[in-house]
KEKOL-985641 format. One record per atom (N, C-alpha, C): residue number from 1; residue in three letters; atom name; x, y, z. Coordinates in steps of 0.05 Angstrom, whole numbers, padded with zeros to 5 digits, always signed. Layout:
% KEKOL-985641
<atom NUM ALA CA <X Y Z>>
...
***
This chain:
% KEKOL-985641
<atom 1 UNK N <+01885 +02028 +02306>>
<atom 1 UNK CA <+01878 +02027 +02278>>
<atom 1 UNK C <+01881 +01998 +02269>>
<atom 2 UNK N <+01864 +01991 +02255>>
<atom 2 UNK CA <+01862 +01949 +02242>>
<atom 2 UNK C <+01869 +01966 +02208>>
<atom 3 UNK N <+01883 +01948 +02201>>
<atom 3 UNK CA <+01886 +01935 +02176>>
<atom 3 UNK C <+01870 +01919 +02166>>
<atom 4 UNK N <+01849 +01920 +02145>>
<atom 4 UNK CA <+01849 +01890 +02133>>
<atom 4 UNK C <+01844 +01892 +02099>>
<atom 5 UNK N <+01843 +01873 +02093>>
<atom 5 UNK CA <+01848 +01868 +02074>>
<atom 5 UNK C <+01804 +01871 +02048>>
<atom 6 UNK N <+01814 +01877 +02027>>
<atom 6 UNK CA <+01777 +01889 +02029>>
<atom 6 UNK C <+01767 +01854 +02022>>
<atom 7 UNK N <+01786 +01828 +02017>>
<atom 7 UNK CA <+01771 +01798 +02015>>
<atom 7 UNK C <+01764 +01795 +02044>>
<atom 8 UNK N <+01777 +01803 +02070>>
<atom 8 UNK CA <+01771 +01800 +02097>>
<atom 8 UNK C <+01748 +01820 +02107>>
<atom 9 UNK N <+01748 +01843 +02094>>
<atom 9 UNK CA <+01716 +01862 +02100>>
<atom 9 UNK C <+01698 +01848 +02082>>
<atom 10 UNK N <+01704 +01839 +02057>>
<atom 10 UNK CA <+01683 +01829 +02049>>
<atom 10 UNK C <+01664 +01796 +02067>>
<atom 11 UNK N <+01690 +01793 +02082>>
<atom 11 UNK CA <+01677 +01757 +02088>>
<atom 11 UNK C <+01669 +01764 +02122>>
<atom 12 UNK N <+01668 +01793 +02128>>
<atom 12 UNK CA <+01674 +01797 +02161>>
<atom 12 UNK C <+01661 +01817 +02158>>
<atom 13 UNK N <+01642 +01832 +02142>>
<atom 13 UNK CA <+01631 +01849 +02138>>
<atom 13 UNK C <+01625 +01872 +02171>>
<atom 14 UNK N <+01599 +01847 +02177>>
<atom 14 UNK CA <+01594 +01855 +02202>>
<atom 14 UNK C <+01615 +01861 +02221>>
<atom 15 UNK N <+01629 +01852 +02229>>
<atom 15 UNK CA <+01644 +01857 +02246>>
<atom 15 UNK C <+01668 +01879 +02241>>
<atom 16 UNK N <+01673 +01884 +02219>>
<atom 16 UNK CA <+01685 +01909 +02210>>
<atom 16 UNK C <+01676 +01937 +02220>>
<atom 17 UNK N <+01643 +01937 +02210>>
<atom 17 UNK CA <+01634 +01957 +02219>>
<atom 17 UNK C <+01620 +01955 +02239>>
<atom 18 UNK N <+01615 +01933 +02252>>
<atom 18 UNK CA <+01620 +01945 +02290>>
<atom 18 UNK C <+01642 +01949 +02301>>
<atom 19 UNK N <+01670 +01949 +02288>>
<atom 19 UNK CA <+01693 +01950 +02293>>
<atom 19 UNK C <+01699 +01990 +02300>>
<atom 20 UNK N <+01683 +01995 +02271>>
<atom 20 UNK CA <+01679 +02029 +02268>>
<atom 20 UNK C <+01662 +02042 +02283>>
<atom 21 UNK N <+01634 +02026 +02283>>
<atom 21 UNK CA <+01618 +02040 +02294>>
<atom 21 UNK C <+01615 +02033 +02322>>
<atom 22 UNK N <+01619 +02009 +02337>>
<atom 22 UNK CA <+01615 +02012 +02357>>
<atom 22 UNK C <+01640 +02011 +02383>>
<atom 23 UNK N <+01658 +02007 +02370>>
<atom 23 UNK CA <+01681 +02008 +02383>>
<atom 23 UNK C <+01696 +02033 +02375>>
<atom 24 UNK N <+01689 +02050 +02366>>
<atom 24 UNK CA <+01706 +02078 +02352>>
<atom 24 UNK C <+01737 +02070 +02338>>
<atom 25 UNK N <+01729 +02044 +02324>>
<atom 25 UNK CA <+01762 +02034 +02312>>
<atom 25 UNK C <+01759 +02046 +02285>>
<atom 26 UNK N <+01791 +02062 +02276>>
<atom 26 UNK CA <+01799 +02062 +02248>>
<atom 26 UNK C <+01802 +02042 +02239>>
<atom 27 UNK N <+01785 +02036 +02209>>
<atom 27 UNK CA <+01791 +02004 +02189>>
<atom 27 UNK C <+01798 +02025 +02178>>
<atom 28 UNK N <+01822 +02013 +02161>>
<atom 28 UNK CA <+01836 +02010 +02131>>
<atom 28 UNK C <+01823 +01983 +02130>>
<atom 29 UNK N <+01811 +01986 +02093>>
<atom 29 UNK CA <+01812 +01970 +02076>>
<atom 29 UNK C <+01832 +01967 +02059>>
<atom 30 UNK N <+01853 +01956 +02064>>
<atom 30 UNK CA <+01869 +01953 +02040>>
<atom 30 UNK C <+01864 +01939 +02005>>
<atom 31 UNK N <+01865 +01957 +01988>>
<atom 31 UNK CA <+01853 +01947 +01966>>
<atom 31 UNK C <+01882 +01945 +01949>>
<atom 32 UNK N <+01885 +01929 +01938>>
<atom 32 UNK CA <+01913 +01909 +01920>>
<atom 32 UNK C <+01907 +01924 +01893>>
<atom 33 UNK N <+01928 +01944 +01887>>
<atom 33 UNK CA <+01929 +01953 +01867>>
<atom 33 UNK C <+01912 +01984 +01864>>
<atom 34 UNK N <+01898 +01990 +01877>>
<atom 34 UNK CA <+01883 +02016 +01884>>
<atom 34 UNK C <+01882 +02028 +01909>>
<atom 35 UNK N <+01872 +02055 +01913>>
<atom 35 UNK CA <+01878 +02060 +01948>>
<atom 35 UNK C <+01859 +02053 +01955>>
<atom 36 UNK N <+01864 +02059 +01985>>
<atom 36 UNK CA <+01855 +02046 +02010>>
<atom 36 UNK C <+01830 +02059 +02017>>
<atom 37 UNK N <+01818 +02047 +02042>>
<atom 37 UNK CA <+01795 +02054 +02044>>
<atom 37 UNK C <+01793 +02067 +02073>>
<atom 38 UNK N <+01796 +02089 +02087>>
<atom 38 UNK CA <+01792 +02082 +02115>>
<atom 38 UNK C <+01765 +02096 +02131>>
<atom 39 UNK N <+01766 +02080 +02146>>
<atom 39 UNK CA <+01725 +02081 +02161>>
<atom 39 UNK C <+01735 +02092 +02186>>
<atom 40 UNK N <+01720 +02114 +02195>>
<atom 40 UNK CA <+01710 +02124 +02220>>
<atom 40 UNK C <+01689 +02134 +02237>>
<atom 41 UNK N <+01677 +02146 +02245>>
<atom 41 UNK CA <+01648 +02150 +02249>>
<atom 41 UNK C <+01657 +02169 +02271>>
***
């Protein structure tokens, strides 16, 4: 499972979601002050 932060999904977009989709990784988006986001496929 990655951590990141949603200014680091926003600047790493791509690679986030080849993170999910092509490597079968859990992202958390951590969002500052609201919940989180987490991606799987």
């Amino acid at each position: 499972m990655r951590v990141v932060s949603l200014a680091e999904a926003k600047n790493n977009l791509k690679a986030v979601f080849d993170s999910v989709y092509v490597d079968f990784e859990y992202v958390v988006i951590h969002r500052k002050n609201d919940e989180n986001i987490v991606g799987s496929f």
